[in-house]
C-alpha positions in Angstrom: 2.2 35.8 -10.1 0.2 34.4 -13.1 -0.1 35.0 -16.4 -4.2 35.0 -18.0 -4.2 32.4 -20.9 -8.0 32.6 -22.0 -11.2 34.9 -21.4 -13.2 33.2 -18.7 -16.0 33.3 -21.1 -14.5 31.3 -24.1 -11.8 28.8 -21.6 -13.2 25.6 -23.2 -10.3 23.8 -21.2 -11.8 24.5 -17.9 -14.1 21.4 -19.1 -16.5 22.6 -16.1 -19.3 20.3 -15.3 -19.5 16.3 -13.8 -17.0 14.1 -14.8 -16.2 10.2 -14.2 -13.1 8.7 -15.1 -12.0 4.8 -15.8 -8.2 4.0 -15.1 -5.8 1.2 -15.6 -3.2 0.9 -12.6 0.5 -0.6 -11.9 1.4 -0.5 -8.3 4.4 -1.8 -6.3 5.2 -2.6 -2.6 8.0 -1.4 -0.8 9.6 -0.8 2.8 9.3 -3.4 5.8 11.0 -4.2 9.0 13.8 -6.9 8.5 13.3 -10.1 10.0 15.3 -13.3 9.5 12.3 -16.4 9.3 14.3 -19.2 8.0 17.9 -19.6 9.1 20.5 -22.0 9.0 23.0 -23.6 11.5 26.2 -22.5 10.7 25.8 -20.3 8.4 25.8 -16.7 7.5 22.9 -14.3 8.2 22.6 -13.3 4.6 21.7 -16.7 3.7 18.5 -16.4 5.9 14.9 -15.7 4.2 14.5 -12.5 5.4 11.6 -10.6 5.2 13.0 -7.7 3.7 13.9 -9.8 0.9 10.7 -10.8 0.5 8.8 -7.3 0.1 11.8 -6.1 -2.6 10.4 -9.3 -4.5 7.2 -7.3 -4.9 6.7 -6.6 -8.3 4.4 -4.3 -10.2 0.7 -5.2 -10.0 -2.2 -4.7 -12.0 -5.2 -3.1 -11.0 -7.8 -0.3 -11.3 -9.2 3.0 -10.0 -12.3 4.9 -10.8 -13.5 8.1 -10.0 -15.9 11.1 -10.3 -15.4 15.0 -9.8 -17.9 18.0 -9.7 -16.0 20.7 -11.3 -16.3 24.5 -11.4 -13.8 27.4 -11.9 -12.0 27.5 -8.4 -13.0 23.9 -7.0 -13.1 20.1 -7.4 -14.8 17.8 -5.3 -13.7 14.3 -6.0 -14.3 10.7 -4.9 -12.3 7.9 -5.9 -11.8 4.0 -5.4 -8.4 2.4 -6.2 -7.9 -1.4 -6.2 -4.5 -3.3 -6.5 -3.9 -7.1 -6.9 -2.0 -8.5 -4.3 1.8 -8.8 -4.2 3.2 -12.4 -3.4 6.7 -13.4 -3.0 8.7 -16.6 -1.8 11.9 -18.1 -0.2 12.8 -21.7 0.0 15.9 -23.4 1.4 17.0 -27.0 1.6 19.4 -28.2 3.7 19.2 -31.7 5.8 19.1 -31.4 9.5 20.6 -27.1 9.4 17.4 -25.5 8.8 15.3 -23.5 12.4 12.9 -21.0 12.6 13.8 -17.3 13.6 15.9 -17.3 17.0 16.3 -21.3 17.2 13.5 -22.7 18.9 14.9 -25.6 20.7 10.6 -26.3 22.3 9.8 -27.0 18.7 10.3 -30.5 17.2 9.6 -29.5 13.4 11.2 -26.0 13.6 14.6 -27.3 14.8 17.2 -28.8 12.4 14.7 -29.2 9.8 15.5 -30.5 6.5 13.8 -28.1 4.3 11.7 -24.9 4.7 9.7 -22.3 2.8 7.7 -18.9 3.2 5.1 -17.3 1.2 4.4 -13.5 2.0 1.3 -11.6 0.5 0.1 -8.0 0.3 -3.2 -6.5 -0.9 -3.9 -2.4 -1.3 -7.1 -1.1 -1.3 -7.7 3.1 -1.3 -10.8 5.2 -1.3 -10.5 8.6 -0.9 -13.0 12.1 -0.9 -11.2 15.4 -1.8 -12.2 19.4 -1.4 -9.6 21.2 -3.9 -10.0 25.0 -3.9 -8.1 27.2 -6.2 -6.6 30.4 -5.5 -6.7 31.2 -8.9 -8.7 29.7 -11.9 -8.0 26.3 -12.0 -7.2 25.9 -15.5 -7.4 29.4 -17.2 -3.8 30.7 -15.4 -0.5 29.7 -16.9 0.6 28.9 -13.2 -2.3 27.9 -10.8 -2.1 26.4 -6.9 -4.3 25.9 -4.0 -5.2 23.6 -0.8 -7.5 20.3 0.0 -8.9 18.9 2.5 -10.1 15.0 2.5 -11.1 12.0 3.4 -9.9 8.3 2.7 -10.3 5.1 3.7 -7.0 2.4 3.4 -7.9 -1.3 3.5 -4.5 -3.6 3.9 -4.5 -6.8 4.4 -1.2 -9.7 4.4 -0.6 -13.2 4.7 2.3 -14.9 5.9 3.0 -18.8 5.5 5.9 -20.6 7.0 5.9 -24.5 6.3 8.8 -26.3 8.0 9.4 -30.5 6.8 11.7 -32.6 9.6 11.9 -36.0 7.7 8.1 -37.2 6.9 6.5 -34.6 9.2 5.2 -30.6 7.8 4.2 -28.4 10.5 2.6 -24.4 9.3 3.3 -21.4 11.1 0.4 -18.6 9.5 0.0 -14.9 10.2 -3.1 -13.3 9.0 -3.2 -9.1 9.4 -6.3 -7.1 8.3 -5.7 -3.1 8.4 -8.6 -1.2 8.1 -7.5 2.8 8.2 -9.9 5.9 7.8 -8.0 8.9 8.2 -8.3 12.9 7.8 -5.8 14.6 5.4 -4.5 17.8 4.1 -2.4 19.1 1.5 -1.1 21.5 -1.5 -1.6 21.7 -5.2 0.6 23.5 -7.6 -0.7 23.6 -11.3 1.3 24.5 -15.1 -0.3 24.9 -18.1 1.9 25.5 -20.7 -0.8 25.4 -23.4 -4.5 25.3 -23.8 -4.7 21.1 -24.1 -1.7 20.5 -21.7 -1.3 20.5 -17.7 1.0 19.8 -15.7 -0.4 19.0 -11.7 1.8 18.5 -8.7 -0.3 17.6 -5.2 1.3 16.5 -2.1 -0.7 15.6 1.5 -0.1 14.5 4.5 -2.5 13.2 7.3 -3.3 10.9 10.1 -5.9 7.5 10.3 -7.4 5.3 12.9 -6.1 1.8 12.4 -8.4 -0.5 13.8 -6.1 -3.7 13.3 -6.4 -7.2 13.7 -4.2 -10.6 13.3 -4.3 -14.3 13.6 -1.6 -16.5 14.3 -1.5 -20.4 14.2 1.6 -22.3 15.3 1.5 -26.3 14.7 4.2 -28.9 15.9 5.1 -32.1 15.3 3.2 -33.4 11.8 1.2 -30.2 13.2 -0.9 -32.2 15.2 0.2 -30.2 18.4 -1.0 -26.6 18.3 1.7 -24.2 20.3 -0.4 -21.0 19.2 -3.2 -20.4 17.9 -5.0 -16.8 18.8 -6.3 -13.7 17.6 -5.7 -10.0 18.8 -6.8 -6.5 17.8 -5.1 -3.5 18.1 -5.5 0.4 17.8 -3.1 2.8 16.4 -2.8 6.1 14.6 -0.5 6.1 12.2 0.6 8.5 9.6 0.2 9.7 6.4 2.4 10.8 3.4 1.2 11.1 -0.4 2.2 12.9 -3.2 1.1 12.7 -6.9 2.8 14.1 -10.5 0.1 14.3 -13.3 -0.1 14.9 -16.6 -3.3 16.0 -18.6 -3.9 16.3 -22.4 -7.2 18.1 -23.1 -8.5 17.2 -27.0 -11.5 18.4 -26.3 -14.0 20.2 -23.7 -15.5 16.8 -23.1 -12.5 14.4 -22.8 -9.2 14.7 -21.5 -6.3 11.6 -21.4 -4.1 11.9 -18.0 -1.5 9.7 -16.6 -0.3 9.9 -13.1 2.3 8.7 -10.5 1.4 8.8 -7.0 3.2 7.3 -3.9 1.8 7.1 -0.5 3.7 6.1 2.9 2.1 4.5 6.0 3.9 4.5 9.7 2.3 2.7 12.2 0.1 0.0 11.0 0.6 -4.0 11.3 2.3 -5.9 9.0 2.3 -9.8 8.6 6.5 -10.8 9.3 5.9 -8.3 12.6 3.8 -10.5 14.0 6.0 -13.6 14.3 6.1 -14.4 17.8 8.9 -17.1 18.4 7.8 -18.0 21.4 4.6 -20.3 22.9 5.6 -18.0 26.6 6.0 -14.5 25.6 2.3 -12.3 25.6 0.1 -12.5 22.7 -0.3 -9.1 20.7 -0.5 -7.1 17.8 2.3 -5.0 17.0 1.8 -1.6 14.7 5.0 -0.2 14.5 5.2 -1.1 10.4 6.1 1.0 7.6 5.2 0.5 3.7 5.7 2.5 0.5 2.9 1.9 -2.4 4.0 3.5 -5.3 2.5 3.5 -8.8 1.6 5.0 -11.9 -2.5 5.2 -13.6 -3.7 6.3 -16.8 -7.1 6.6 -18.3 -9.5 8.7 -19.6 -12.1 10.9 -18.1 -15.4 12.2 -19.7 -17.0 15.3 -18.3 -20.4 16.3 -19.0 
Protein backbone atom coordinates (compact mmCIF):
# COMPACT_ATOMS: atom_id res chain seq x y z
CA UNK A 1 0.00 0.00 0.00
CA UNK A 2 3.03 2.49 -0.26
CA UNK A 3 5.03 3.59 -2.61
CA UNK A 4 9.31 3.96 -1.47
CA UNK A 5 10.33 7.64 -2.14
CA UNK A 6 14.07 7.53 -0.94
CA UNK A 7 16.81 4.92 0.15
CA UNK A 8 16.74 4.79 3.84
CA UNK A 9 20.30 5.63 3.73
CA UNK A 10 20.32 9.00 1.81
CA UNK A 11 16.25 10.16 3.19
CA UNK A 12 17.57 13.55 4.40
CA UNK A 13 13.80 14.49 5.00
CA UNK A 14 13.47 12.02 7.79
CA UNK A 15 15.39 14.96 9.73
CA UNK A 16 16.03 12.23 12.49
CA UNK A 17 17.41 13.48 15.69
CA UNK A 18 16.00 16.11 18.73
CA UNK A 19 14.02 18.81 17.71
CA UNK A 20 12.23 21.94 19.55
CA UNK A 21 9.89 24.08 17.89
CA UNK A 22 8.55 27.86 18.69
CA UNK A 23 4.95 28.58 17.47
CA UNK A 24 2.67 31.51 17.11
CA UNK A 25 -1.15 30.65 17.86
CA UNK A 26 -4.87 31.90 17.04
CA UNK A 27 -7.48 30.15 18.96
CA UNK A 28 -11.32 30.58 19.28
CA UNK A 29 -14.07 29.50 21.78
CA UNK A 30 -17.06 27.91 20.90
CA UNK A 31 -20.16 25.84 22.20
CA UNK A 32 -21.99 26.45 25.66
CA UNK A 33 -25.27 25.77 27.34
CA UNK A 34 -27.90 28.62 26.68
CA UNK A 35 -28.87 30.61 29.51
CA UNK A 36 -30.87 33.78 29.52
CA UNK A 37 -28.95 36.20 32.57
CA UNK A 38 -30.46 39.51 31.90
CA UNK A 39 -34.07 39.69 30.79
CA UNK A 40 -36.66 42.15 30.50
CA UNK A 41 -40.37 42.45 31.58
CA UNK A 42 -42.40 42.31 28.71
CA UNK A 43 -40.40 41.58 26.29
CA UNK A 44 -39.22 38.96 23.99
CA UNK A 45 -36.69 36.19 24.99
CA UNK A 46 -34.37 37.08 22.17
CA UNK A 47 -33.76 40.34 23.65
CA UNK A 48 -32.22 38.62 26.75
CA UNK A 49 -28.24 38.48 27.26
CA UNK A 50 -27.88 35.05 26.83
CA UNK A 51 -25.07 33.21 27.34
CA UNK A 52 -24.78 31.63 24.20
CA UNK A 53 -24.48 34.99 22.80
CA UNK A 54 -21.83 35.68 24.72
CA UNK A 55 -19.37 32.58 23.85
CA UNK A 56 -20.17 33.28 19.72
CA UNK A 57 -18.73 36.86 20.77
CA UNK A 58 -15.45 34.91 21.32
CA UNK A 59 -13.02 35.96 18.92
CA UNK A 60 -9.71 34.70 17.75
CA UNK A 61 -6.89 34.95 20.37
CA UNK A 62 -3.38 35.21 20.42
CA UNK A 63 -1.07 32.99 21.95
CA UNK A 64 1.72 30.38 21.89
CA UNK A 65 2.89 26.79 21.95
CA UNK A 66 6.26 25.24 22.27
CA UNK A 67 7.48 21.92 21.92
CA UNK A 68 10.16 19.24 21.67
CA UNK A 69 10.28 15.76 19.84
CA UNK A 70 12.85 12.76 19.83
CA UNK A 71 12.69 11.49 16.43
CA UNK A 72 13.72 8.29 14.72
CA UNK A 73 12.49 6.25 11.63
CA UNK A 74 9.21 4.71 13.01
CA UNK A 75 8.56 6.88 16.23
CA UNK A 76 8.06 10.33 17.77
CA UNK A 77 7.98 11.14 21.29
CA UNK A 78 6.70 14.59 21.87
CA UNK A 79 5.94 17.04 24.60
CA UNK A 80 4.22 20.13 24.19
CA UNK A 81 2.75 23.38 26.05
CA UNK A 82 0.07 25.53 24.45
CA UNK A 83 -1.12 28.86 25.95
CA UNK A 84 -4.08 31.04 24.77
CA UNK A 85 -5.14 34.50 25.98
CA UNK A 86 -8.32 34.68 27.37
CA UNK A 87 -11.59 35.27 25.47
CA UNK A 88 -13.95 38.14 26.98
CA UNK A 89 -17.21 39.21 25.79
CA UNK A 90 -20.11 41.58 27.06
CA UNK A 91 -23.95 42.38 27.08
CA UNK A 92 -25.44 45.47 28.42
CA UNK A 93 -29.16 46.61 28.47
CA UNK A 94 -30.89 49.73 29.69
CA UNK A 95 -34.22 49.96 30.38
CA UNK A 96 -35.83 51.90 33.64
CA UNK A 97 -37.64 49.77 36.02
CA UNK A 98 -37.96 46.33 33.09
CA UNK A 99 -34.72 44.86 33.70
CA UNK A 100 -34.42 41.09 36.34
CA UNK A 101 -32.06 38.56 36.72
CA UNK A 102 -32.67 35.01 35.11
CA UNK A 103 -36.12 33.52 36.25
CA UNK A 104 -37.39 36.89 38.04
CA UNK A 105 -36.24 36.94 41.44
CA UNK A 106 -38.95 38.74 43.29
CA UNK A 107 -36.32 37.99 47.14
CA UNK A 108 -33.96 40.26 45.39
CA UNK A 109 -34.21 44.12 45.74
CA UNK A 110 -31.48 45.11 43.06
CA UNK A 111 -32.22 42.20 40.68
CA UNK A 112 -35.91 43.03 40.21
CA UNK A 113 -37.02 45.92 37.86
CA UNK A 114 -33.68 47.23 37.61
CA UNK A 115 -32.86 50.14 35.55
CA UNK A 116 -29.81 48.93 33.84
CA UNK A 117 -27.65 45.72 33.78
CA UNK A 118 -24.48 44.29 32.33
CA UNK A 119 -22.37 40.88 32.10
CA UNK A 120 -18.86 40.18 31.40
CA UNK A 121 -17.98 36.49 30.55
CA UNK A 122 -14.29 35.22 30.29
CA UNK A 123 -12.39 32.14 29.14
CA UNK A 124 -8.76 31.09 29.44
CA UNK A 125 -7.24 27.67 27.58
CA UNK A 126 -4.26 26.16 28.78
CA UNK A 127 -2.98 22.53 27.05
CA UNK A 128 0.04 20.34 27.82
CA UNK A 129 0.25 17.27 26.23
CA UNK A 130 3.06 14.03 26.01
CA UNK A 131 2.64 11.84 22.81
CA UNK A 132 4.03 8.08 21.73
CA UNK A 133 3.58 8.11 17.76
CA UNK A 134 4.68 4.81 16.18
CA UNK A 135 4.71 4.30 12.50
CA UNK A 136 3.83 1.38 10.64
CA UNK A 137 5.82 2.37 7.93
CA UNK A 138 8.77 4.90 7.70
CA UNK A 139 7.56 7.95 8.94
CA UNK A 140 8.65 10.15 6.29
CA UNK A 141 10.42 7.98 3.46
CA UNK A 142 6.78 6.35 2.14
CA UNK A 143 4.63 8.34 -0.17
CA UNK A 144 1.53 7.31 2.09
CA UNK A 145 2.54 6.65 5.88
CA UNK A 146 0.00 6.03 9.04
CA UNK A 147 0.20 4.70 12.54
CA UNK A 148 -1.26 5.02 16.31
CA UNK A 149 -0.37 7.11 19.67
CA UNK A 150 -0.79 6.92 22.80
CA UNK A 151 -0.59 10.13 25.40
CA UNK A 152 -0.83 12.15 27.98
CA UNK A 153 -2.27 15.82 28.56
CA UNK A 154 -3.06 18.05 30.94
CA UNK A 155 -6.14 20.85 30.25
CA UNK A 156 -6.18 23.85 32.55
CA UNK A 157 -9.65 26.01 32.01
CA UNK A 158 -10.61 28.49 33.89
CA UNK A 159 -13.88 31.39 33.40
CA UNK A 160 -15.22 34.28 35.00
CA UNK A 161 -18.58 35.53 35.04
CA UNK A 162 -19.72 39.09 36.26
CA UNK A 163 -23.29 40.23 36.47
CA UNK A 164 -23.68 43.92 37.86
CA UNK A 165 -27.33 44.98 38.27
CA UNK A 166 -27.98 49.28 39.15
CA UNK A 167 -31.80 49.92 40.76
CA UNK A 168 -31.63 53.78 40.95
CA UNK A 169 -28.33 54.79 43.13
CA UNK A 170 -27.72 51.21 44.28
CA UNK A 171 -25.11 48.32 42.11
CA UNK A 172 -25.27 44.96 43.55
CA UNK A 173 -22.52 42.00 41.67
CA UNK A 174 -23.46 38.56 41.08
CA UNK A 175 -19.66 36.67 40.31
CA UNK A 176 -18.91 33.11 39.29
CA UNK A 177 -15.46 31.95 39.42
CA UNK A 178 -14.71 28.16 37.76
CA UNK A 179 -11.21 26.60 37.72
CA UNK A 180 -10.95 23.21 35.51
CA UNK A 181 -8.01 21.39 36.08
CA UNK A 182 -8.22 18.00 33.60
CA UNK A 183 -5.42 15.34 33.21
CA UNK A 184 -6.59 12.74 31.03
CA UNK A 185 -5.35 9.51 29.00
CA UNK A 186 -5.78 9.53 25.12
CA UNK A 187 -5.55 7.62 22.02
CA UNK A 188 -5.60 7.99 18.46
CA UNK A 189 -4.61 7.62 14.55
CA UNK A 190 -2.21 9.22 12.18
CA UNK A 191 -2.47 9.13 8.48
CA UNK A 192 0.63 10.79 6.59
CA UNK A 193 1.13 12.11 2.45
CA UNK A 194 4.17 13.06 1.11
CA UNK A 195 3.78 14.15 -2.18
CA UNK A 196 7.42 15.27 -2.48
CA UNK A 197 10.67 15.12 -0.62
CA UNK A 198 10.14 18.82 1.20
CA UNK A 199 6.33 18.50 1.54
CA UNK A 200 3.88 16.57 4.10
CA UNK A 201 0.79 16.44 4.48
CA UNK A 202 -0.32 14.93 8.33
CA UNK A 203 -3.84 14.12 9.45
CA UNK A 204 -4.09 12.95 13.43
CA UNK A 205 -7.29 12.43 15.24
CA UNK A 206 -7.72 11.21 19.22
CA UNK A 207 -10.05 10.69 21.46
CA UNK A 208 -9.75 10.13 25.32
CA UNK A 209 -11.02 10.66 28.79
CA UNK A 210 -9.66 13.16 31.95
CA UNK A 211 -10.27 13.52 35.56
CA UNK A 212 -11.72 16.93 36.20
CA UNK A 213 -11.06 17.95 39.57
CA UNK A 214 -13.30 21.25 39.41
CA UNK A 215 -14.00 24.00 41.49
CA UNK A 216 -16.22 27.33 41.66
CA UNK A 217 -17.05 30.34 43.69
CA UNK A 218 -20.07 32.19 43.69
CA UNK A 219 -20.90 35.59 45.39
CA UNK A 220 -24.43 37.01 45.39
CA UNK A 221 -24.79 40.77 46.91
CA UNK A 222 -28.15 42.73 47.47
CA UNK A 223 -29.29 45.83 48.07
CA UNK A 224 -26.09 48.54 47.38
CA UNK A 225 -24.50 44.82 47.86
CA UNK A 226 -24.31 45.26 51.35
CA UNK A 227 -26.52 42.12 52.05
CA UNK A 228 -24.70 38.94 50.94
CA UNK A 229 -27.50 36.16 49.63
CA UNK A 230 -24.56 33.78 48.53
CA UNK A 231 -21.45 33.59 48.90
CA UNK A 232 -19.74 29.80 48.84
CA UNK A 233 -17.41 27.62 47.24
CA UNK A 234 -17.78 23.86 45.98
CA UNK A 235 -15.62 21.29 44.22
CA UNK A 236 -16.60 18.75 42.04
CA UNK A 237 -15.34 15.53 40.19
CA UNK A 238 -16.15 14.48 36.76
CA UNK A 239 -14.78 12.56 33.88
CA UNK A 240 -15.37 14.02 30.94
CA UNK A 241 -14.46 13.41 27.44
CA UNK A 242 -12.24 13.94 24.85
CA UNK A 243 -12.31 14.73 21.08
CA UNK A 244 -9.18 16.28 18.98
CA UNK A 245 -8.16 16.20 15.63
CA UNK A 246 -5.38 18.16 13.78
CA UNK A 247 -4.62 18.85 9.75
CA UNK A 248 -0.86 19.84 9.24
CA UNK A 249 1.19 20.95 6.74
CA UNK A 250 5.10 20.65 6.68
CA UNK A 251 7.70 22.23 4.22
CA UNK A 252 11.09 20.66 4.76
CA UNK A 253 14.02 23.20 3.19
CA UNK A 254 16.41 21.46 4.79
CA UNK A 255 17.43 18.38 7.06
CA UNK A 256 17.75 20.80 9.90
CA UNK A 257 14.65 23.06 9.60
CA UNK A 258 11.22 22.57 8.55
CA UNK A 259 8.17 25.46 8.52
CA UNK A 260 4.60 23.74 9.41
CA UNK A 261 1.28 25.19 10.00
CA UNK A 262 -1.54 23.46 11.68
CA UNK A 263 -5.23 23.47 12.64
CA UNK A 264 -6.32 21.54 15.49
CA UNK A 265 -9.76 21.43 17.24
CA UNK A 266 -10.39 19.76 20.46
CA UNK A 267 -13.96 19.16 22.25
CA UNK A 268 -14.61 18.74 26.04
CA UNK A 269 -18.07 17.12 27.54
CA UNK A 270 -18.41 17.24 30.92
CA UNK A 271 -16.46 19.93 32.70
CA UNK A 272 -17.87 23.22 34.49
CA UNK A 273 -18.39 26.25 32.90
CA UNK A 274 -18.97 29.78 34.49
CA UNK A 275 -23.04 30.74 33.03
CA UNK A 276 -23.74 26.93 34.49
CA UNK A 277 -23.27 27.83 37.65
CA UNK A 278 -25.82 30.59 38.16
CA UNK A 279 -27.89 29.50 40.86
CA UNK A 280 -31.05 31.85 41.01
CA UNK A 281 -31.93 31.02 44.13
CA UNK A 282 -30.50 31.87 48.00
CA UNK A 283 -32.89 28.12 48.85
CA UNK A 284 -31.98 25.65 46.29
CA UNK A 285 -28.44 23.44 47.31
CA UNK A 286 -25.15 24.76 46.56
CA UNK A 287 -23.06 22.75 43.89
CA UNK A 288 -21.00 22.54 40.99
CA UNK A 289 -22.43 21.41 37.95
CA UNK A 290 -20.19 19.59 35.05
CA UNK A 291 -22.44 18.85 32.44
CA UNK A 292 -20.63 21.71 29.99
CA UNK A 293 -19.44 21.43 26.51
CA UNK A 294 -16.73 23.76 24.64
CA UNK A 295 -15.09 23.66 21.11
CA UNK A 296 -11.36 25.33 21.09
CA UNK A 297 -10.39 25.50 17.71
CA UNK A 298 -7.35 27.16 16.10
CA UNK A 299 -4.62 27.25 13.72
CA UNK A 300 -0.38 27.50 14.80
CA UNK A 301 2.60 28.06 12.72
CA UNK A 302 6.22 28.09 13.42
CA UNK A 303 9.30 26.67 12.86
CA UNK A 304 11.11 23.73 14.25
CA UNK A 305 14.97 23.06 14.40
CA UNK A 306 16.08 19.51 14.73
CA UNK A 307 19.53 18.66 15.69
Amino acid sequence: MTLSLFSYEDNWCLNDGFAIWGDAAFYRRNMGNQHHIINKTGGHRKESCKSSRLVKDFRYQPGFQVGMAYMTYHTILEAKYLWVREWKSSCSKHDVGKLFFLTDPTFTQDFFNADHASVKYQSQFQNGEVNYFYYLTPRRGDFFGGGWLVGIRYIHLTENLGVEFHKGSHESPYRVHVWNHIPAIQVGTMLGWNPTRMISWDMTAKVGVGFDCSRQHTYWGDVNNTVVLNDYSKRGFSFPLLVGASLSFTLQPWKFLNFHAVYEATYLNGIALAPDQINASSQLPHRIRTYGQALLHGATVGITFTF
